[in-house]
Each structure stands twice: as C-alpha cells, then as structure tokens.
ChimeraX commands (.cxc) that place a marker at each C-alpha (Angstrom):
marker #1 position 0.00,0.00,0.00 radius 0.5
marker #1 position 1.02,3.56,-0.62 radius 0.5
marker #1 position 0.26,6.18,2.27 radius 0.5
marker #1 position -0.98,8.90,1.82 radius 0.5
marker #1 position -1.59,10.85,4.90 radius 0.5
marker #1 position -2.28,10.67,8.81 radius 0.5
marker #1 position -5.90,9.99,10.07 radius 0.5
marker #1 position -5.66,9.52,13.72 radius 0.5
marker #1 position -4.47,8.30,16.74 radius 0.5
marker #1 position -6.67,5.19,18.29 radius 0.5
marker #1 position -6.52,3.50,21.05 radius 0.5
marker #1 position -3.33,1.08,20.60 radius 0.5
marker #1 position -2.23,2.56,17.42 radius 0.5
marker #1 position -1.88,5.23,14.44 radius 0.5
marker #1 position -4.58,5.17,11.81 radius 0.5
marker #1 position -2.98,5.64,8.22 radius 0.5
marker #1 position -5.04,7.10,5.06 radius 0.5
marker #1 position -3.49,4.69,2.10 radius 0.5
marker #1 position -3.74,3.96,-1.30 radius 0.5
marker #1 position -4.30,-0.31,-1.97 radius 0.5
marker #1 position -2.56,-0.46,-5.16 radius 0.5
marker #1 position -3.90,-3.71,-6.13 radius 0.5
marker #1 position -7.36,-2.58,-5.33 radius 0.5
marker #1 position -6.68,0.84,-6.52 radius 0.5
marker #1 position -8.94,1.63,-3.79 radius 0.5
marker #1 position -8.37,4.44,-0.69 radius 0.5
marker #1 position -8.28,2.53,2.05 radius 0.5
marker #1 position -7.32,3.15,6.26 radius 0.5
marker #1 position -4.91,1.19,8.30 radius 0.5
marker #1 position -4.70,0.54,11.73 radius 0.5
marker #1 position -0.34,0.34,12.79 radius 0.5
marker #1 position 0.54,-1.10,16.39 radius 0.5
marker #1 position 3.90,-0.97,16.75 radius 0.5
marker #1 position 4.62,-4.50,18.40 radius 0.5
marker #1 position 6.95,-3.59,20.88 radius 0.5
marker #1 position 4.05,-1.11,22.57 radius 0.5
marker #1 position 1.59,-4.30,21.78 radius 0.5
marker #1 position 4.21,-5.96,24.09 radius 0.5
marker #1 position 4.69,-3.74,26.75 radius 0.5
marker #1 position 1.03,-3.00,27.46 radius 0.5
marker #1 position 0.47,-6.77,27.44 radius 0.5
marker #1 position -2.22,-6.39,24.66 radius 0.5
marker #1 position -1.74,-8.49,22.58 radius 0.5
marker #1 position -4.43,-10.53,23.27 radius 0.5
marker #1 position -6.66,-7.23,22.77 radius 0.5
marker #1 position -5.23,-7.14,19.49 radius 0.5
marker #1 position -6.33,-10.42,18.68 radius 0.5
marker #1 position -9.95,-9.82,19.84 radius 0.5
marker #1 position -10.11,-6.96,17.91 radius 0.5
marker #1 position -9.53,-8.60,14.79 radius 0.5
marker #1 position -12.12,-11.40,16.19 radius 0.5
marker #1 position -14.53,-9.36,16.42 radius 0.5
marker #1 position -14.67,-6.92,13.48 radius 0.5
marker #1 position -14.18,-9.97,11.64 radius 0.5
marker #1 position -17.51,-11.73,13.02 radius 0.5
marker #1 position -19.36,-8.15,12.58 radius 0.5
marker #1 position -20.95,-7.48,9.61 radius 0.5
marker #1 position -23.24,-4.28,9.37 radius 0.5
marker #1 position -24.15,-1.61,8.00 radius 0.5
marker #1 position -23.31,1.06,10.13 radius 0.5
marker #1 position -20.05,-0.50,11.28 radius 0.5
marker #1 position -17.06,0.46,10.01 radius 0.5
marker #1 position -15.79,-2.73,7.61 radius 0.5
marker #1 position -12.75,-4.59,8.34 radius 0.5
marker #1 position -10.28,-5.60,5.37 radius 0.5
marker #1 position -7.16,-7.29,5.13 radius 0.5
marker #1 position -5.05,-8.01,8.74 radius 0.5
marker #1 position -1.13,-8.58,8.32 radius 0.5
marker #1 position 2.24,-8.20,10.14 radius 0.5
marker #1 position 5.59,-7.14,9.54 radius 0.5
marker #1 position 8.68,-7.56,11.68 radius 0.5
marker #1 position 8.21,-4.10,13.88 radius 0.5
marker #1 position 4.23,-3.67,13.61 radius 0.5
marker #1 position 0.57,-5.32,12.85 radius 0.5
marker #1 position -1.72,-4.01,10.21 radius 0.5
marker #1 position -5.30,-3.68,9.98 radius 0.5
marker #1 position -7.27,-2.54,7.26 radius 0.5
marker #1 position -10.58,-1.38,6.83 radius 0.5
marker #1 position -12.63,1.73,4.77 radius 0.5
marker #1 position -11.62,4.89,4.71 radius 0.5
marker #1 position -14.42,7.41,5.35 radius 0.5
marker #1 position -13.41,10.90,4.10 radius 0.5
marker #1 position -16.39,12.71,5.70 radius 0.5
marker #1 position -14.18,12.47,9.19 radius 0.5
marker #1 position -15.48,11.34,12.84 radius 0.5
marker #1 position -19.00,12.46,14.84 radius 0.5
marker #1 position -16.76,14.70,17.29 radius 0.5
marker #1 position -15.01,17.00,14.40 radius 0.5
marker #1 position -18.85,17.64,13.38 radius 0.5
marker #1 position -20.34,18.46,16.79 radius 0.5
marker #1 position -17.50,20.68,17.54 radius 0.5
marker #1 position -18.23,22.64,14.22 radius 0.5
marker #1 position -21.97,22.54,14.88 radius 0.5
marker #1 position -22.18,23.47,18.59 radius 0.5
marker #1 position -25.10,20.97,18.95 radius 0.5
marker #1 position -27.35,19.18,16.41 radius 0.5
marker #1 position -31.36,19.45,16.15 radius 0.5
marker #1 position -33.38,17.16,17.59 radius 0.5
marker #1 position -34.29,15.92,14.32 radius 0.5
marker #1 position -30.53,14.81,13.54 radius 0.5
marker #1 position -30.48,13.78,17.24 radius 0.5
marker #1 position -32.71,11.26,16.18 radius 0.5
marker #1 position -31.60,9.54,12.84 radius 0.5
marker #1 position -28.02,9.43,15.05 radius 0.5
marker #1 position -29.69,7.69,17.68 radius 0.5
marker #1 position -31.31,5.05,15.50 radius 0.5
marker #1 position -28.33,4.20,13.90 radius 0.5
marker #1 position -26.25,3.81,16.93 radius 0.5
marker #1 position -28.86,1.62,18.40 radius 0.5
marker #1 position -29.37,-0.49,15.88 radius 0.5
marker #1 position -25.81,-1.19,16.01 radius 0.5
marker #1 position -25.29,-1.76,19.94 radius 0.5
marker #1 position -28.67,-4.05,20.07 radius 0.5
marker #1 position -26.37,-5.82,17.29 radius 0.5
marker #1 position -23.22,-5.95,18.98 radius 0.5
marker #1 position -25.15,-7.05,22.19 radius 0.5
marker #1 position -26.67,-10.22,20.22 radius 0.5
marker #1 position -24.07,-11.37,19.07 radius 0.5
marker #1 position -22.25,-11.30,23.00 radius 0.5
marker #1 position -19.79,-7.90,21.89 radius 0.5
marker #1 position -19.63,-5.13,24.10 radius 0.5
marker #1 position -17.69,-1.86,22.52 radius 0.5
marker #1 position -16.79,-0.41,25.79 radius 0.5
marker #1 position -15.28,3.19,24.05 radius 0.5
marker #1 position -18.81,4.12,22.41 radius 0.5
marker #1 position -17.66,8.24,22.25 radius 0.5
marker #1 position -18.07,10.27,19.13 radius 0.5
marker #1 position -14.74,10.08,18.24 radius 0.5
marker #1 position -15.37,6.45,17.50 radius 0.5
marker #1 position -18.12,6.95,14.97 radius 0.5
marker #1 position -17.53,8.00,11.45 radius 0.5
marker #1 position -19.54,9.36,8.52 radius 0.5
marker #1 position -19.90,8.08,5.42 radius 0.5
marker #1 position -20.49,10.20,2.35 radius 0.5
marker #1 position -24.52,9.63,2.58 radius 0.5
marker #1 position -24.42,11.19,6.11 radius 0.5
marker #1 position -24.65,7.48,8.18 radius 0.5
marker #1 position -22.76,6.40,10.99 radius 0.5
marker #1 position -20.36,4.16,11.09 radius 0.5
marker #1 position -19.12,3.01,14.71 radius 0.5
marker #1 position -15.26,1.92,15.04 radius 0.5
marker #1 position -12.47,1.62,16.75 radius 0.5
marker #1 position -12.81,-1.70,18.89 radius 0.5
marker #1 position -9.91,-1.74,20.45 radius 0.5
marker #1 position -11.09,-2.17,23.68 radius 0.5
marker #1 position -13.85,-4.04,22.51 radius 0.5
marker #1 position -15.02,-7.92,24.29 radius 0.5
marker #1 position -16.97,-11.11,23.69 radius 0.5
marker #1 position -19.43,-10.97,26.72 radius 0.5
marker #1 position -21.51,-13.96,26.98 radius 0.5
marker #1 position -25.38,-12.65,28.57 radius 0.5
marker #1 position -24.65,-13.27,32.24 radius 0.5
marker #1 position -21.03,-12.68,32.47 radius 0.5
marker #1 position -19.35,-9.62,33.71 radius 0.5
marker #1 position -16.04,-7.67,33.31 radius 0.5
marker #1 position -14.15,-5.97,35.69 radius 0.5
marker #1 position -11.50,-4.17,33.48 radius 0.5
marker #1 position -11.89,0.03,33.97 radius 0.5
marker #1 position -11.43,0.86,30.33 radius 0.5
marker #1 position -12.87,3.01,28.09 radius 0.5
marker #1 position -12.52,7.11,27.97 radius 0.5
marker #1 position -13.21,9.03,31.31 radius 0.5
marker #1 position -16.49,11.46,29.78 radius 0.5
marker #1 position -18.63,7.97,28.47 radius 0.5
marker #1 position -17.66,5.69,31.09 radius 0.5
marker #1 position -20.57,4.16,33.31 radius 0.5
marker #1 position -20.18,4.70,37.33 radius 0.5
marker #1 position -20.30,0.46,37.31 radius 0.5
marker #1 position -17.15,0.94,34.83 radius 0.5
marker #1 position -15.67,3.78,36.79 radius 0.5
marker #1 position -15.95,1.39,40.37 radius 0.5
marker #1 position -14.14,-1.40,38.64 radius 0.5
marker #1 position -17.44,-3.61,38.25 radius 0.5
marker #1 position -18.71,-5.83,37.89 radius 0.5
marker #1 position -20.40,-4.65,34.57 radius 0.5
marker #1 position -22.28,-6.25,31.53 radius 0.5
marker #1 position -23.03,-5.05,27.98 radius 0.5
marker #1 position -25.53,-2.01,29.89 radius 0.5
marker #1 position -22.02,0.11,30.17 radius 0.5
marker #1 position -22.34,0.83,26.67 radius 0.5
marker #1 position -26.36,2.11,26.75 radius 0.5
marker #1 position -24.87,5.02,29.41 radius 0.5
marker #1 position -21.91,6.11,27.06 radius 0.5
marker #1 position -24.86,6.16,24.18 radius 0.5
marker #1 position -26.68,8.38,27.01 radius 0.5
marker #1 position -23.77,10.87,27.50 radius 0.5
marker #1 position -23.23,10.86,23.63 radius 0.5
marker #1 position -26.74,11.78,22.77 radius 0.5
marker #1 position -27.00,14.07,25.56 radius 0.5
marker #1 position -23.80,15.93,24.37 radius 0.5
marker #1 position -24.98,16.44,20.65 radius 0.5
marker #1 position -28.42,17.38,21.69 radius 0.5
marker #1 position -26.98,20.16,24.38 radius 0.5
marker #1 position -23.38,20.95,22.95 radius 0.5
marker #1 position -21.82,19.82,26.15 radius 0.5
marker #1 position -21.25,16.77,28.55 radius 0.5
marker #1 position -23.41,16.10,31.44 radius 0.5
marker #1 position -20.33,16.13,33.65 radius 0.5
marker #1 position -16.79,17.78,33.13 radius 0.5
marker #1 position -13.84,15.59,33.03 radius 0.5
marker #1 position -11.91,14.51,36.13 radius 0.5
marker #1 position -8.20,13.64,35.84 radius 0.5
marker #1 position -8.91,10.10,36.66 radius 0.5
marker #1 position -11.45,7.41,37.27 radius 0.5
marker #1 position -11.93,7.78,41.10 radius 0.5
marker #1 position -12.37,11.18,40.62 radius 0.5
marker #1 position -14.81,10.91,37.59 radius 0.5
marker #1 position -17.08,8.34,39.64 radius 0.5
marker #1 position -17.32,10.89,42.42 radius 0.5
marker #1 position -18.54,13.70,40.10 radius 0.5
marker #1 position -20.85,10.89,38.55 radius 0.5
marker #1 position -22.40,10.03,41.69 radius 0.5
marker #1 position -22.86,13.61,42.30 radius 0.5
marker #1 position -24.34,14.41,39.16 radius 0.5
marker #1 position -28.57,14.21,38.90 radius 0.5
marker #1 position -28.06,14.81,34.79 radius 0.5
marker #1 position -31.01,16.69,34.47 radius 0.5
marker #1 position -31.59,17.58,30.63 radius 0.5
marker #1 position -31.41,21.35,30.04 radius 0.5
marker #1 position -35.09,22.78,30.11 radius 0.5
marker #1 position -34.69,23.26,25.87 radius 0.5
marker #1 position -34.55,19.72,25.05 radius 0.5
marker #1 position -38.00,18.25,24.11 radius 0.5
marker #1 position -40.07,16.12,26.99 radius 0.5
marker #1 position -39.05,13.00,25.03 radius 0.5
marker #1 position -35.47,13.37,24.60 radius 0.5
marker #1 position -35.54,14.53,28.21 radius 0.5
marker #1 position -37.22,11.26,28.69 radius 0.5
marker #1 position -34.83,8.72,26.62 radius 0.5
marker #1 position -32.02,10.46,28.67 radius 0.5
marker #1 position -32.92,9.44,31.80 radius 0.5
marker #1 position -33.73,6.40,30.99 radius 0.5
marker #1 position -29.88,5.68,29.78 radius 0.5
marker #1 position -28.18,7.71,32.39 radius 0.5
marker #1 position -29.54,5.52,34.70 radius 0.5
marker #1 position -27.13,4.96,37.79 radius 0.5
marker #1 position -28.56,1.15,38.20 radius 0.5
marker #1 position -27.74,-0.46,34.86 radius 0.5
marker #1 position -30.74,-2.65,35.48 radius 0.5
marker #1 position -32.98,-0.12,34.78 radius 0.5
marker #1 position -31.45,1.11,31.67 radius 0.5
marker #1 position -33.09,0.78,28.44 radius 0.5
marker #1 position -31.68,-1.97,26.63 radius 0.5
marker #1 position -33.49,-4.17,24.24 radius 0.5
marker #1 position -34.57,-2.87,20.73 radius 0.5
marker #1 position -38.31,-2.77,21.53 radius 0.5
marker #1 position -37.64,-0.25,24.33 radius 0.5
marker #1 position -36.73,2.24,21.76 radius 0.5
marker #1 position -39.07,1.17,19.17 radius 0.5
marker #1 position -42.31,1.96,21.29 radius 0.5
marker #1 position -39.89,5.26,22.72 radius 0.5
marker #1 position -41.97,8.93,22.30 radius 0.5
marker #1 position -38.49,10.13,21.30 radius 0.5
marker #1 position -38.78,8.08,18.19 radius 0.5
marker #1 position -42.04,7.58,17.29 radius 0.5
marker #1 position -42.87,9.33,13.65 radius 0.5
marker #1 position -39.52,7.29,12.90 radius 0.5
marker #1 position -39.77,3.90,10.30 radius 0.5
marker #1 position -39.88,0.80,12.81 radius 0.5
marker #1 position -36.10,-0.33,12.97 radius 0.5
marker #1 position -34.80,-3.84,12.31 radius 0.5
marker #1 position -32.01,-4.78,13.80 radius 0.5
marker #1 position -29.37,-7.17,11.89 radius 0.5
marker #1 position -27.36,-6.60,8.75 radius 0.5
marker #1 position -29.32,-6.38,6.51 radius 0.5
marker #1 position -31.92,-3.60,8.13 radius 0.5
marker link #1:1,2 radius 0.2
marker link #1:2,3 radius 0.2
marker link #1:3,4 radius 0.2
marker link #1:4,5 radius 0.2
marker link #1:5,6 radius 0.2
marker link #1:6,7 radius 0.2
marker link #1:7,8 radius 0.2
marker link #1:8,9 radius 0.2
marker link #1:9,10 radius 0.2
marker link #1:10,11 radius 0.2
marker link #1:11,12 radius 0.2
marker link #1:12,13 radius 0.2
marker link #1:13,14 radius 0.2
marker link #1:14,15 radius 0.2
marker link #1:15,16 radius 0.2
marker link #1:16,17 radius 0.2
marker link #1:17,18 radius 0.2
marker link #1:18,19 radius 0.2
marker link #1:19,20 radius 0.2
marker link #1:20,21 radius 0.2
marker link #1:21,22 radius 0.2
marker link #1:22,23 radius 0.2
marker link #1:23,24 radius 0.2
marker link #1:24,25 radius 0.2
marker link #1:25,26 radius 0.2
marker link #1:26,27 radius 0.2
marker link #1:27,28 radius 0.2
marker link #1:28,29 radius 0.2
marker link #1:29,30 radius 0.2
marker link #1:30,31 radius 0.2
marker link #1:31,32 radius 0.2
marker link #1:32,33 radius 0.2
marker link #1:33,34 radius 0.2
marker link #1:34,35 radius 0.2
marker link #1:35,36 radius 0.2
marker link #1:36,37 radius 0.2
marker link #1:37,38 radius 0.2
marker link #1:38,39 radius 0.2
marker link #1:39,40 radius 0.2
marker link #1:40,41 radius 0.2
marker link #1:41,42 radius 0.2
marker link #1:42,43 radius 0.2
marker link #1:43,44 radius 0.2
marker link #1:44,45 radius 0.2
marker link #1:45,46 radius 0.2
marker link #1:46,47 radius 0.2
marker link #1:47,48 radius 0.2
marker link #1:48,49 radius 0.2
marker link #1:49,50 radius 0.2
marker link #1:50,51 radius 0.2
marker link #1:51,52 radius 0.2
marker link #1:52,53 radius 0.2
marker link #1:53,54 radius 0.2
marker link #1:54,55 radius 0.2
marker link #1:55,56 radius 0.2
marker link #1:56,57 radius 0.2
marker link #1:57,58 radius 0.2
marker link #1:58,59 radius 0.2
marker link #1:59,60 radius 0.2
marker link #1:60,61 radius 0.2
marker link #1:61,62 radius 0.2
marker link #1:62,63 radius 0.2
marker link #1:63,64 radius 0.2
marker link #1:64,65 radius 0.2
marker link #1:65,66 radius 0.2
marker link #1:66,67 radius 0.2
marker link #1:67,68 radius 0.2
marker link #1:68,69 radius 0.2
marker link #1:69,70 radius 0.2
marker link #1:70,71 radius 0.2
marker link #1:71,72 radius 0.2
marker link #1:72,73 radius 0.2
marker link #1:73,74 radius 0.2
marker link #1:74,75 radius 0.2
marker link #1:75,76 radius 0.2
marker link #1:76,77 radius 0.2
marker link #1:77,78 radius 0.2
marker link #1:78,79 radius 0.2
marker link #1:79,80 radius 0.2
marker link #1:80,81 radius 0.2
marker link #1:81,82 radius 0.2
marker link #1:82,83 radius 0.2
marker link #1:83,84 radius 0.2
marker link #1:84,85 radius 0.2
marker link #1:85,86 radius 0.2
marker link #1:86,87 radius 0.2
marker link #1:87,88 radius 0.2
marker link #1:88,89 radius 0.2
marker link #1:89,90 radius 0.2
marker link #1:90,91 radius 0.2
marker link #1:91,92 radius 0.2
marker link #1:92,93 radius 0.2
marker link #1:93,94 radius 0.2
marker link #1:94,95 radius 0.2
marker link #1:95,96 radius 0.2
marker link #1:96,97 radius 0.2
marker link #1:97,98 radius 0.2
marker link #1:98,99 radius 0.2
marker link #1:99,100 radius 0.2
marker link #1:100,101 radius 0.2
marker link #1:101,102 radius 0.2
marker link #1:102,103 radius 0.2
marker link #1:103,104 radius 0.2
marker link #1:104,105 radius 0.2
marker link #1:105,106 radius 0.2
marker link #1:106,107 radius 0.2
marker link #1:107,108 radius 0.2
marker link #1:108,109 radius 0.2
marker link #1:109,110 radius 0.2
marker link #1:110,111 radius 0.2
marker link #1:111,112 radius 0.2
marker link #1:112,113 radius 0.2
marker link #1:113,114 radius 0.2
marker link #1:114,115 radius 0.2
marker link #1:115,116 radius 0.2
marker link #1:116,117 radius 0.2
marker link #1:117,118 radius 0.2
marker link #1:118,119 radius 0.2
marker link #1:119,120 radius 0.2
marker link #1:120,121 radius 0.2
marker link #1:121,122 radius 0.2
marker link #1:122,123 radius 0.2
marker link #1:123,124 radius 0.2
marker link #1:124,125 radius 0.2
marker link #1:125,126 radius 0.2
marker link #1:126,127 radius 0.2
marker link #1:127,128 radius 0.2
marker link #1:128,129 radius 0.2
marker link #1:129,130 radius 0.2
marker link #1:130,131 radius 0.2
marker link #1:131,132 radius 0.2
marker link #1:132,133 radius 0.2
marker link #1:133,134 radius 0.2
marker link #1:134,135 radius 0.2
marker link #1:135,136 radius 0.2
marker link #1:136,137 radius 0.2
marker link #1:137,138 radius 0.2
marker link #1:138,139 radius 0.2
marker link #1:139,140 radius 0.2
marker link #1:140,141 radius 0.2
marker link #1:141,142 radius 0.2
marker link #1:142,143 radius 0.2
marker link #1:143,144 radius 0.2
marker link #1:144,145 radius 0.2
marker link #1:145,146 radius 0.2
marker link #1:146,147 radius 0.2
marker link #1:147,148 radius 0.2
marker link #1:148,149 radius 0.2
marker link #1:149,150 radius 0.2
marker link #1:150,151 radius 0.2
marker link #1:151,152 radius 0.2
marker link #1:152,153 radius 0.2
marker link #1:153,154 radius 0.2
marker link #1:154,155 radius 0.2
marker link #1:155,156 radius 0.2
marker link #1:156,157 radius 0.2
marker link #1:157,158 radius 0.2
marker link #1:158,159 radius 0.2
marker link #1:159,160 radius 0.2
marker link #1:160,161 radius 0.2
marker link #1:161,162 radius 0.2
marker link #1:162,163 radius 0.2
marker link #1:163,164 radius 0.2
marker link #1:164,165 radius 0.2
marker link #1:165,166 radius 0.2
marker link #1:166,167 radius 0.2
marker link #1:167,168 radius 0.2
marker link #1:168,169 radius 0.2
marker link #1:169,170 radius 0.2
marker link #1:170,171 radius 0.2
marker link #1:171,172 radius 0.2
marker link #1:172,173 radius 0.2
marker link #1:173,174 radius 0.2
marker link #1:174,175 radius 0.2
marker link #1:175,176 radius 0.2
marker link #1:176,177 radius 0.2
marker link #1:177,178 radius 0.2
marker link #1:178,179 radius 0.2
marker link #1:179,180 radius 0.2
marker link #1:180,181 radius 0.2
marker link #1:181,182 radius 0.2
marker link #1:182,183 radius 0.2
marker link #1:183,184 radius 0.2
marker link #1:184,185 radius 0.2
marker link #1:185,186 radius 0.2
marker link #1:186,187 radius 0.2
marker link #1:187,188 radius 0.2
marker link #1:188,189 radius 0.2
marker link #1:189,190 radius 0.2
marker link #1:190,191 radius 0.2
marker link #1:191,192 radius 0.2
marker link #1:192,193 radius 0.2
marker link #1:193,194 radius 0.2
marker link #1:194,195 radius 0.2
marker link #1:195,196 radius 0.2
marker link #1:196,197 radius 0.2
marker link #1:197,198 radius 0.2
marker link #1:198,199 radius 0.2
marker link #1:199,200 radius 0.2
marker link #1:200,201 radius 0.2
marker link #1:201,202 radius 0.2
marker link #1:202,203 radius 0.2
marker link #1:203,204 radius 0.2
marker link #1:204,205 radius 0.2
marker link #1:205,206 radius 0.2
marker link #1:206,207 radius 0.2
marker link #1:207,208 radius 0.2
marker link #1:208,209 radius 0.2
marker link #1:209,210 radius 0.2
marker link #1:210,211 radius 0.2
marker link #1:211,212 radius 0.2
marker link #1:212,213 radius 0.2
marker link #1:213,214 radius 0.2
marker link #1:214,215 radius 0.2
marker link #1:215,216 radius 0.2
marker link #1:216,217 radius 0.2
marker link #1:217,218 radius 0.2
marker link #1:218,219 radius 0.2
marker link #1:219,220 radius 0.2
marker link #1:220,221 radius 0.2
marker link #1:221,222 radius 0.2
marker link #1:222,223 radius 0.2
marker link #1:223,224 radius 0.2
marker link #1:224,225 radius 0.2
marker link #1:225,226 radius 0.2
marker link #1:226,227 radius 0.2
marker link #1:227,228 radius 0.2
marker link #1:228,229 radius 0.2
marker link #1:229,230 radius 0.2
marker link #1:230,231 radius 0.2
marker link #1:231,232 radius 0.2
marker link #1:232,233 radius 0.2
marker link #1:233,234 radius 0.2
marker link #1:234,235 radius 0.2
marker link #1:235,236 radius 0.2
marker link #1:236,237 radius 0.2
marker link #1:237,238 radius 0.2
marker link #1:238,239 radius 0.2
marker link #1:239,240 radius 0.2
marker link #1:240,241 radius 0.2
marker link #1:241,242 radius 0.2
marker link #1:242,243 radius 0.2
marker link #1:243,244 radius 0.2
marker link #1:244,245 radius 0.2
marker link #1:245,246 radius 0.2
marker link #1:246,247 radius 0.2
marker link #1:247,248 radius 0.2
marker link #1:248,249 radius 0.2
marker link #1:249,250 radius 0.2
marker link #1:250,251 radius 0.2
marker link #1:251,252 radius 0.2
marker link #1:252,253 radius 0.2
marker link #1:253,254 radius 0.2
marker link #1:254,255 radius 0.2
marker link #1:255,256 radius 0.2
marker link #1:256,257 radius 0.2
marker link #1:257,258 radius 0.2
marker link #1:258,259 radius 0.2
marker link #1:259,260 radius 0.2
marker link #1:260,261 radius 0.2
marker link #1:261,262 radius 0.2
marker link #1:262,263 radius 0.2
marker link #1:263,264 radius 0.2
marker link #1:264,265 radius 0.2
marker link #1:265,266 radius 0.2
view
C-alpha cells in the first residue's frame, strides 16, 4: 500500500489514510507498533479486535479488510471514510437538532442491540469512535477495547474514555453489555446540548465521584421525550437502563420514525 496521509491516533495505534494499489482503492490502516503491543500486554486485545470486526458485519459499522504483520508492527485494514469522525462535526456545529439527534440515535442503536446479540460489548462508544460516510450514516469503530461478553457474564476491566464511562465501569465492576447504553446516554445528551453532562476529572476515582454527584437533568430546551430517553440511559442502576430494541421502538423520542430492524441487513 502507498500512504498517503495521517488519520488519527486510536486507542493502541496510528490510523494511516493509504492507497491499496492492487485494489486501486483508498483505504485506512490501523499500525501497532509490536513492541508497545508488548509492553502494554495487549496483545491478546489485538487479537480480539480482529475477532470481532471480523464476526461483525453491518451496515453502520465500520468494515474490516485485510489483517497482516511485519517484523516491527501489525496491520489492519478497513474503509476509509473521508467525511471524518461524529466529534469534528459536533465541535463545528455546537449541537445538532433534535431531528438529527434522532436519525443518530437510530443508527447507533441499531448497532449496539447488534453488537449485544451477538455477545460484543464496545466499551469506548464516544463520538470520536463513529464516522460518517459520504450519505451522512454512521459508522461506529475503533474496537480496540472491545469484548466477547456472553449474557450473564461480567467484566471488571476500567477501560474506556473518562467522559462515556458508566459509574459500574468507573468502580471497577462488575459490569455487563448495559455500560455501553450510558456512554450512548452521554453521547446523545452531548450532541443534543453541545456539552457533557459532567466535566472531566483527571482520573477514574475522581470521575465516579462527580458521577455520583451528578442528577443529569436535561437542560429545560430539550424536548419532553429526549428529556425522557435520557434518563432512561443515564440511569445509575444499569438494570434499569433501556436496553433491548423494543424499548426504543415503542420510545416517544422516536415515534414518527420507520420501525427499525435490527441485523445486517436492516
């Protein structure tokens, strides 16, 4: 492959824009350098990584290509989407209407209700992790830090990024695939208001305090709905937090919206 610029930084390595010669196609790859795969002791991470976006196949996740390595670093490919990440468009925008809010939201739940069934949890759901395609739909990526979770099993690992993360996540767990419906919740909140629900801390123990603290009341010009759908993510017990695809589909916030299907093929 030829490169042809710098995308990103992700979370174990630097994203690549390149040109697949043989393909002639503009693609992205994913470089860990396999010394730092070493020292962080990830290499099993790296492996599930490639697992799962492997076993994934949907629409609004980002596609995974060709996986390789050399003698310093491992590869991964997958699309390149030249419309750039959620985060770069928020910031421009200062918030999104409700309207937008919306389509976003369907998207991204489709996908997690997806992930979920098939026993992945994400665990980094943020907007810098979702991408646009050139028809304006999301695609999620970056997994990382992503996990095969069986429906009863739990994780303990504190991972993720500091804004998103769920107080269960923040305590060191146990948690289950509902971490992800609370770093939805912050992510919708944050597009619909233009800011987080909580400021960063400097670390975990000092995020979950300012969690716990937090009531995340909606501000007073988001609609009774979204309000609604909110709350019912940013829920501190992750028992009580929507979950299951006909939650949302019989949700005020989305009625007026075509019934979504989850699976591939939508």
């Amino acid at each position: 492959p030829q490169i042809l610029g710098f995308v990103a930084k992700g979370s174990f390595g630097t994203i690549l824009k390149v040109l697949d010669c043989g393909r002639e196609k503009v693609c992205a790859v994913k470089v860990m350098p396999k010394v730092e795969v070493l020292r962080r002791d990830t290499l099993k991470q790296c492996k599930e990584e490639v697992s799962i976006q492997r076993q994934v196949r949907h629409p609004f996740v980002h596609g995974l290509g060709d996986s390789w390595q050399g003698q310093r670093h491992l590869f991964i490919m997958c699309t390149y989407c030249s419309t750039g990440d959620l985060h770069a468009l928020w910031r421009a925008a200062g918030c999104f209407a409700e309207a937008t809010v919306r389509l976003f939201a369907a998207e991204l739940v489709l996908v997690l209700v997806y992930l979920h069934d098939l026993g992945i949890m994400h665990r980094d759901v943020k907007m810098e992790n979702i991408l646009l395609d050139e028809r304006g739909h999301l695609k999620l990526t970056d997994f990382g830090l992503s996990r095969h979770l069986r429906w009863g099993e739990r994780a303990h690992t504190i991972c993720g990024t500091l804004q998103y993360m769920a107080p269960e996540v923040l305590s060191g767990g146990p948690y289950s695939h509902a971490a992800d419906w609370w770093s939805l919740g912050v992510l919708l909140f944050a597009l619909a208001s233009g800011e987080f629900p909580v400021a960063p801390a400097g670390d975990h123990v000092a995020m979950l305090e300012r969690v716990k603290q937090s009531s995340y009341e909606s501000p007073p010009a988001l609609s009774p709905a979204l309000a609604r759908l909110l709350a019912e993510l940013l829920c501190h017990n992750p028992l009580r937090r929507l979950r299951y695809l006909h939650h949302f589909q019989g949700h005020p916030f989305f009625r007026g919206v075509a019934p979504p299907r989850a699976g591939p093929g939508l």
